[in-house]
N, C-alpha and C positions, 0 to 999 in steps of 0.2 A: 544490231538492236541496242547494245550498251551507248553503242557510240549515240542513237537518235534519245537513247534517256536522259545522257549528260546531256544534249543540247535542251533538250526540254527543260529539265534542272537549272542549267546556268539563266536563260531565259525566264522562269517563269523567277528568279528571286532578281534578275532586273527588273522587271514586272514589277513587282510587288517594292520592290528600293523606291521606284521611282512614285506609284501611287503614296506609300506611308510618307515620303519628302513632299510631295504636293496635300497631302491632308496636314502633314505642321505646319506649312508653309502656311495656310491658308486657315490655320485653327490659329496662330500667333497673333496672325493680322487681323481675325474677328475681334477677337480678345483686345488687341489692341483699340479697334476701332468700338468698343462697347465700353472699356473701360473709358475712354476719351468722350461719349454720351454722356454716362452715367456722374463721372467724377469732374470735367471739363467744368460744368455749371457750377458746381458747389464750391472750386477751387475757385473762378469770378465772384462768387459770394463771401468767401469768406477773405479774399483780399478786400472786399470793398468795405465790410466788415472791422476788418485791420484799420483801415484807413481811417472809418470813422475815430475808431476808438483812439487811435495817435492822434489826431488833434483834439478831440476831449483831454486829452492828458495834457498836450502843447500850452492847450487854452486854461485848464486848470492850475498847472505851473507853468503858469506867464515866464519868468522867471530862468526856468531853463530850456534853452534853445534844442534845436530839432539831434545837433550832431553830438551832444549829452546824452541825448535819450538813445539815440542807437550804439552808443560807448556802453552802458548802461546793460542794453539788451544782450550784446554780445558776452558782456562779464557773466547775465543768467546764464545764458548758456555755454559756457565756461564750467562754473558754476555746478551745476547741473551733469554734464560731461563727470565731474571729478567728482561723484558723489554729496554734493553737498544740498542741502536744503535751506531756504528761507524762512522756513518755519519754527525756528529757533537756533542756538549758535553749534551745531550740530551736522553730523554724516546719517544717510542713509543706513539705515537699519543692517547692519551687517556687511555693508561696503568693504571688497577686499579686506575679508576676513578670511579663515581658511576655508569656512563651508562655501560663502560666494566663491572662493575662488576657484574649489573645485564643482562648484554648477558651472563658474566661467569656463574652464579648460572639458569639460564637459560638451559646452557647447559649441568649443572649436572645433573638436576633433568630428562632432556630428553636423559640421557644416550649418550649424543654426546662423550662428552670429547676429544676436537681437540688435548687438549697436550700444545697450546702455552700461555696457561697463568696456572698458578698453583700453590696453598696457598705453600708458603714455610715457614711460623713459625708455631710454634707447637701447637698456641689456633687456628689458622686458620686452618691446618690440622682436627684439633680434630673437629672442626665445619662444616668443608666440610663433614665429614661422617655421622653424626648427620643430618643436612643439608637433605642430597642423602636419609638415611635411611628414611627420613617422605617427602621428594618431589617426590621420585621416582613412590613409589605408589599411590601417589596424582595425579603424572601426567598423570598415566596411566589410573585410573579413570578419569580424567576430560577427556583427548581425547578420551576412548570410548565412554563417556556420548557426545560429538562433534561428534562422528562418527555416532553413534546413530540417534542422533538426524537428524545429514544429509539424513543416512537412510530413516528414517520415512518421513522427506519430498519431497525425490525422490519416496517412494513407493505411498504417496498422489496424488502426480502429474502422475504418472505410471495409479493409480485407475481410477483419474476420465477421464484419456484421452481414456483407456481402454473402460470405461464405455460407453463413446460419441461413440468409432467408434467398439466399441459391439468387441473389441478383446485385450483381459487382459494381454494376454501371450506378444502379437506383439507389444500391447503398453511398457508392461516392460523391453521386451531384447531392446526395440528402447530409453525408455528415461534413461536405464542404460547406454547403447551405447555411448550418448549423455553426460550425467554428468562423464563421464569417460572422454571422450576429452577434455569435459570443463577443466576437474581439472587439465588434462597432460598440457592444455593451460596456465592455470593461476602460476599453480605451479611449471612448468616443464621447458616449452619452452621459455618464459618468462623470468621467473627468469634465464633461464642460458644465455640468451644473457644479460637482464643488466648488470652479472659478468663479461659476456667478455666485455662489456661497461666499467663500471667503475673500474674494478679492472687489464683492459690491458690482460686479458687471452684470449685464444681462446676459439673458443665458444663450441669445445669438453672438453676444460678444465674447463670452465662453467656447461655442462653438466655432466663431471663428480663430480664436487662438490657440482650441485644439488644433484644428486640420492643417493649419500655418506654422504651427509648428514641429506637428511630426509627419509633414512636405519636407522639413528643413528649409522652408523659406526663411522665416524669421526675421518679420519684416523691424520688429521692435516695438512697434504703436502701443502695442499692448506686452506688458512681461508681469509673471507671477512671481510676487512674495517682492515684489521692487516698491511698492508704495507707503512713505514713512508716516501717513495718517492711521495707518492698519497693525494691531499689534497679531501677526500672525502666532499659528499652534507653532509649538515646539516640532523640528524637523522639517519645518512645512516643504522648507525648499528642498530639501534632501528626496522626502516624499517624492515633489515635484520632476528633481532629475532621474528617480526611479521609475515613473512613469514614461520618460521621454525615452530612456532605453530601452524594458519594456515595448511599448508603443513604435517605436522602429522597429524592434525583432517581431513584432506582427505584421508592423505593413509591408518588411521583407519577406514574410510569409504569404502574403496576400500578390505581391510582386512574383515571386516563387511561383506559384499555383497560375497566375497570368500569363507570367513565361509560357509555363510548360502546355497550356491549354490553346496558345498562339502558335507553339511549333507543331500539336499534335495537328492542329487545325491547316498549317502551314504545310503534314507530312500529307493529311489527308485528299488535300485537293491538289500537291503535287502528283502525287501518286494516281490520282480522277484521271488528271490531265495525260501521264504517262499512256494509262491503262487505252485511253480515249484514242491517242494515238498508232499505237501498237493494234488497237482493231479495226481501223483505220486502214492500217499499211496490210493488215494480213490481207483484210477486204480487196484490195484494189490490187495486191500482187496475183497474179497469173500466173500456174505452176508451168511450165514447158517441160515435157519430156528432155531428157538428155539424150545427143545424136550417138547414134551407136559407130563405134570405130571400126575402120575397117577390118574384116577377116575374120570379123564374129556375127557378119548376121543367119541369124539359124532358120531355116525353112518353118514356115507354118504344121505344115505336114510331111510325112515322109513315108512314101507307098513300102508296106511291107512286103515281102515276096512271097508269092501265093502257092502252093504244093500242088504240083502237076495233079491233074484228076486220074482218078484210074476210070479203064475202060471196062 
């Protein structure tokens, strides 16, 4: 019987291997093909866009020819890369300073990497990898041990409220419920109206550079406390990095609580399948007596001996 559980076991988590690789397989390629809808058109429009406006410039300065202007283009962006702004003879608002620099090293070690600030000499390179190779995994342990730890005292508060009103199950889908909104509150809704607040976005633009970046995507298009038109609060960015740790050790608590509700779900209809099995096989075996060996089979009956009758 052990032996038909393991087969079941190893079986049903290929099972299950092979469906979850054909549902990413297959959720990539959506994604792929929706993103290339949605964005394919507007990326032809805004080259065409481009175009226009390079020859208005061509044609307004007669003067300077096409391969000045893309020399030009590349120096902005250059430019731009190393902190610097057009807007007077000046660096961006706290450009590798020590506060940027530790939001920057901040954001190595949490796999964000927005793109808008980046070592460009060669001991600062060599140190950023060095750097990522021993923060990355550090960071990951310390926000599980954060997740964790949130864990254990959402499951504390779950127990004894369980306990009081005699229903363990109702209290935990109700105080998971509950520390789920909390966090979407603190970390979510929150944080993206202060963006649209202080950084002039809207507030879906806020919302999307909440979720993008405590994904640890970090795509760049949009970074807080980076725009030298804005005189932000005092600390803002500091603020900022605080939320983004913060805001990891919740979504690893939210990660945490998924795990565990994926393997209970994982033991539950292992174990379905087992059970399904096993009454199965009892159903369908047919007990047979065992033959008896010889020299012991015992008479049914055996006539006792009767006492002479008197006369």
């Amino acid at each position: 019987m052990r032996l038909i559980g393991n087969m079941v076991s190893v079986w049903f988590q290929i099972h299950t291997t092979v469906i979850l690789s054909l549902i990413y397989v297959v959720y990539v390629l959506a994604g792929g093909a929706i993103f290339w809808y949605l964005e394919g058109n507007q990326l032809e429009e805004n080259s065409h866009i481009f175009y226009i406006k390079k020859e208005e410039l061509l044609q307004k300065f007669s003067c300077i020819d096409q391969h000045a202007v893309e020399n030009f283009a590349q120096k902005i962006i250059w430019a731009y890369k190393n902190g610097f702004t057009f807007k007077g003879n000046r660096t961006l608002n706290g450009f590798w300073r020590f506060s940027n620099s530790a939001v920057f090293s901040a954001t190595v070690v949490t796999t964000l990497g927005y793109g808008d600030m980046t070592p460009t000499t060669t001991h600062g390179q060599l140190f950023c990898v060095l750097f990522a190779l021993v923060g990355i995994p550090l960071n990951v342990v310390v926000l599980n041990k954060f997740g964790k730890f949130m864990l254990s005292i959402e499951q504390r508060i779950s127990d004894y409220i369980g306990r009081k009103i005699n229903r363990r199950k109702t209290a935990r889908v109700l105080i998971t419920g509950i520390s789920f909104l909390i966090g979407m509150t603190l970390f979510i809704f929150i944080p993206s109206y202060g963006f649209h607040t202080f950084e002039n976005w809207t507030y879906n633009e806020g919302l999307y550079f909440t979720i993008i970046t405590l994904s640890t995507i970090g795509f760049g298009d949009y970074v807080a406390g980076n725009n030298p038109d804005i005189n932000y609060p005092v600390c803002y960015r500091e603020v900022v990095a605080a939320w983004i740790f913060f805001g990891l050790a919740w979504l690893s608590l939210v990660i945490n609580s998924c795990i565990e509700i994926l393997e209970k779900t994982s033991e539950y209809f292992n174990q379905r399948q087992l059970n399904t099995l096993e009454n199965k096989t009892i159903e369908e075996t047919v007990e047979e007596p065992a033959p008896a060996e010889p020299g012991e089979e015992i008479s049914e009956s055996k006539e006792e001996p009767t006492a002479p009758e008197c006369s």
